[in-house]
C-alpha positions as CSV (number, residue, x, y, z in Angstrom):
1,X,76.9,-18.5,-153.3
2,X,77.6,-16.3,-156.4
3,X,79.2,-17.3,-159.7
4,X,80.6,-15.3,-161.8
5,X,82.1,-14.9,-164.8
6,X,83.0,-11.0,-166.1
7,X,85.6,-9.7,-168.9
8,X,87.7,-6.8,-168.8
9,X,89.4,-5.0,-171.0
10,X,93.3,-4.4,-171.0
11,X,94.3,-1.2,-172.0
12,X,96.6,-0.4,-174.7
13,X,100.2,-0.9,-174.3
14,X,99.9,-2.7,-171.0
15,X,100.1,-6.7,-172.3
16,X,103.9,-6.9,-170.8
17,X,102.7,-5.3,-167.7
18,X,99.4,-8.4,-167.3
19,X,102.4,-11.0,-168.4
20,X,103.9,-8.9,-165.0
21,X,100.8,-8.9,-163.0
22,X,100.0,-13.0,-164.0
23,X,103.2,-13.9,-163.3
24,X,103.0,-12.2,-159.8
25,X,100.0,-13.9,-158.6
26,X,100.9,-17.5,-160.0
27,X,104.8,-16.8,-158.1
28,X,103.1,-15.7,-154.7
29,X,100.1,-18.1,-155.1
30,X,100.3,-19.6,-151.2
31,X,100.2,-15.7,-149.9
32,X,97.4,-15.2,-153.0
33,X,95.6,-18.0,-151.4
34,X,95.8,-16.9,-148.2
35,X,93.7,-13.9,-149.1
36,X,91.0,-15.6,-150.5
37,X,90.1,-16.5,-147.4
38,X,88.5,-13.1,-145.7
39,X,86.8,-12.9,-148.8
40,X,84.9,-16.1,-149.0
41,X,86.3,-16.8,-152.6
42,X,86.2,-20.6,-153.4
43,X,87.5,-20.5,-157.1
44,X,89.0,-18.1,-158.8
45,X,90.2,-17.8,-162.2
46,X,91.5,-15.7,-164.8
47,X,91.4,-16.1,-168.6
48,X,93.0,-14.1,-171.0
49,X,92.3,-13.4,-174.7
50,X,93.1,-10.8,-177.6
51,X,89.8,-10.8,-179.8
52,X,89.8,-8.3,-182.7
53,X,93.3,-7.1,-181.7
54,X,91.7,-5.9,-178.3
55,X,93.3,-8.1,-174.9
56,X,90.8,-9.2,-172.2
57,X,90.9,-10.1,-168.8
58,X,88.1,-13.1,-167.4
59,X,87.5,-13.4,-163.8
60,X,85.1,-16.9,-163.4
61,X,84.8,-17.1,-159.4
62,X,82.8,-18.7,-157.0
63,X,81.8,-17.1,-154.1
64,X,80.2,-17.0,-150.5
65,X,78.3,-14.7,-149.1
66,X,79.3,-11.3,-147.4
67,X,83.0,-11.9,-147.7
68,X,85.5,-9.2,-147.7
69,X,86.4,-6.8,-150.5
70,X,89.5,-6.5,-152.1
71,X,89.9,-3.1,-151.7
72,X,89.2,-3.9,-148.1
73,X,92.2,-6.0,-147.8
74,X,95.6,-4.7,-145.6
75,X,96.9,-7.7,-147.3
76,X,100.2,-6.7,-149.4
77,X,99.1,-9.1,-152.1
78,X,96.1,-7.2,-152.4
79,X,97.5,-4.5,-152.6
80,X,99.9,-4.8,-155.5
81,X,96.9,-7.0,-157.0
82,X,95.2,-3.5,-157.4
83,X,98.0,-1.8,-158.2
84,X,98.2,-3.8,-161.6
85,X,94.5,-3.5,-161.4
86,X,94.5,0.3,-161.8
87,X,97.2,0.8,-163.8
88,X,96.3,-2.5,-166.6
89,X,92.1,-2.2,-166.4
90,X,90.5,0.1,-168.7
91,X,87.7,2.2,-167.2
92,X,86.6,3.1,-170.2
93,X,85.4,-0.1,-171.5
94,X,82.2,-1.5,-169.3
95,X,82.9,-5.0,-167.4
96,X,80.8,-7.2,-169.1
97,X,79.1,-10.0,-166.9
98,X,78.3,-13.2,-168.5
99,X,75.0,-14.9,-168.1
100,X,75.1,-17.7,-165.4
101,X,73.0,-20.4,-166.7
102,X,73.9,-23.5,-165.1
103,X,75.9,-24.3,-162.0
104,X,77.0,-28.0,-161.3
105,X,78.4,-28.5,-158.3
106,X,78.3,-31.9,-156.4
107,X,76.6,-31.4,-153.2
108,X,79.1,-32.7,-151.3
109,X,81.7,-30.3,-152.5
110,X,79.4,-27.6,-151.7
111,X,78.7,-28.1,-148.5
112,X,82.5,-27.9,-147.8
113,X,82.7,-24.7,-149.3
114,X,80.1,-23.0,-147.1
């Protein structure tokens, strides 16, 4: 099971597009949902903060093994998902992957995500 937690950086100009892209996700969150499934994704969750006048994006996740890609998806969700992706991400800024130092989950919760 991986855990992650990454930031990304928004690029400049594009905050009304993310308030777009958020609002997408949370308006079509059954068919979102849907696609988590192919890719073994238990939990996921974005954050958003503007630090230093600079807006970032936080993925925290929780995920099994050898589940699908995103980019592997024919889902249209997924597709319009990285749509906003590439156009709101900016390359130029490396993700930045938090240090997982503690997981608590009960046992019996993850035995049903497996």
């Amino acid at each position: 099971m991986n855990v992650e937690l990454t930031r990304f950086k928004v690029k400049e100009g594009k905050s009304k597009i993310v308030d777009e892209w958020l609002l997408f996700l949370n308006e079509n969150m059954k068919e979102t949902l849907i696609t988590l499934e192919k890719e073994k994704m238990y939990v996921e969750t974005i954050f958003r903060e503007v630090l230093n006048g600079d807006e970032y994006l936080y993925w925290y996740s929780v995920q099994g093994e050898n589940g699908q890609e995103v980019e592997e998806s024919e889902h249209w969700i997924d597709k319009k998902h990285l749509d906003y992706w590439e156009e709101c991400i900016d390359k130029n800024f490396k993700p930045i992957d938090l240090s997982t130092e503690v997981v608590m989950i009960p046992e019996n919760i993850k035995k049903s995500m497996i």
